[in-house]
C-alpha positions in Angstrom: 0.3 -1.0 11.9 -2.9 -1.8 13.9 -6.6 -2.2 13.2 -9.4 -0.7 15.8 -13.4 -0.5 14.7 -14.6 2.7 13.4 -16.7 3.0 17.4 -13.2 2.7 19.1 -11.2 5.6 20.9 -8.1 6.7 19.2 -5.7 9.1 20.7 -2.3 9.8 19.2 0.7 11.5 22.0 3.4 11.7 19.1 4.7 13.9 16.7 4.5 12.5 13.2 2.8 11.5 9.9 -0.1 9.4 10.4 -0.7 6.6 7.4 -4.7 6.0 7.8 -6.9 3.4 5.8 -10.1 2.6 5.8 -11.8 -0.4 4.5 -15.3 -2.3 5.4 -15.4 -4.9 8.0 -17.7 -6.8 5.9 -15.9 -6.7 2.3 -13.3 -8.5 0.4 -9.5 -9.5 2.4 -7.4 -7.3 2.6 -3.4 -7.4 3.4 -1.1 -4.3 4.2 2.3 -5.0 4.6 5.5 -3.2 5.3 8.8 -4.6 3.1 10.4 -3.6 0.2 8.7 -5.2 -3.2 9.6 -7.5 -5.7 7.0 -10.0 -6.7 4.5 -10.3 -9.5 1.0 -9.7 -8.7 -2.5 -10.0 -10.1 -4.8 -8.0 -7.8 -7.7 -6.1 -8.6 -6.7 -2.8 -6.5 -3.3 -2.4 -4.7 -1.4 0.8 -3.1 2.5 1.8 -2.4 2.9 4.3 0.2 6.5 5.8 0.3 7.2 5.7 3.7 10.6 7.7 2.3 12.1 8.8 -1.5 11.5 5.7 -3.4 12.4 4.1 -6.8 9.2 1.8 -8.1 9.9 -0.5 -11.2 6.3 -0.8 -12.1 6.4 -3.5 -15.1 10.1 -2.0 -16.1 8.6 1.8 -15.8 10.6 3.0 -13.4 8.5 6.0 -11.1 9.7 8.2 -8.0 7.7 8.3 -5.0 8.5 10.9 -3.0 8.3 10.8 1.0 4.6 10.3 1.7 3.6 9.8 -2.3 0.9 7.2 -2.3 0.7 5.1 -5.7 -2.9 3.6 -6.4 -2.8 1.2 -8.9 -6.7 -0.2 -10.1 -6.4 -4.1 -12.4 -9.5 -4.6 -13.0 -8.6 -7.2 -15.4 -6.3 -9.0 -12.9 -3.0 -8.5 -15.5 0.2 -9.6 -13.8 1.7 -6.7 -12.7 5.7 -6.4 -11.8 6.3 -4.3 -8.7 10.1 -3.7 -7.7 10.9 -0.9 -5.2 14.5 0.0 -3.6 13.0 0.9 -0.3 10.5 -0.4 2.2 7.2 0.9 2.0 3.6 0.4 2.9 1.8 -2.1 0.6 -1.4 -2.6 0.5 -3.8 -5.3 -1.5 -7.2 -6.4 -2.1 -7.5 -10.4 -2.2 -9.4 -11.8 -5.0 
């Protein structure tokens, strides 16, 4: 995971699947980590990216991600939210 400004330069000299996100310089905090999940949170707009086949418990609703399945979830009302998952993935929040 790196950053780079939307001016800079980017070449890629690998084979693979590219995970790209774009978000203002000048906007709310934002955090993208890279773990598996279990932790309660009350964000207004999150994301889990299966990095591989993946078993979310999503407030004990239990959903398959497949391999590069990308789950948006939008709390406007900032509800606690219960996010389990069996394998790592790429997790993504806006700060309030």
């Amino acid at each position: 995971i790196f950053q780079f400004d939307s001016n800079d330069e980017i070449k890629s000299f690998s084979i693979g699947n590219d995970f790209n996100l774009m978000v203002r310089k000048s906007g709310n905090p934002f955090e993208i980590i890279v773990q598996m999940l279990n932790d309660i949170y009350k964000n207004p707009w999150m994301f889990v990216f299966a990095i591989e086949e993946t078993k979310i418990i999503l407030n004990e609703k239990e959903i398959r991600l497949n391999a590069n399945d990308l789950l948006v979830l939008e709390n406007d009302r900032l509800e606690s939210i219960s996010i389990e998952s069996n394998q790592e993935v790429i997790f993504g929040r806006l700060k309030r």
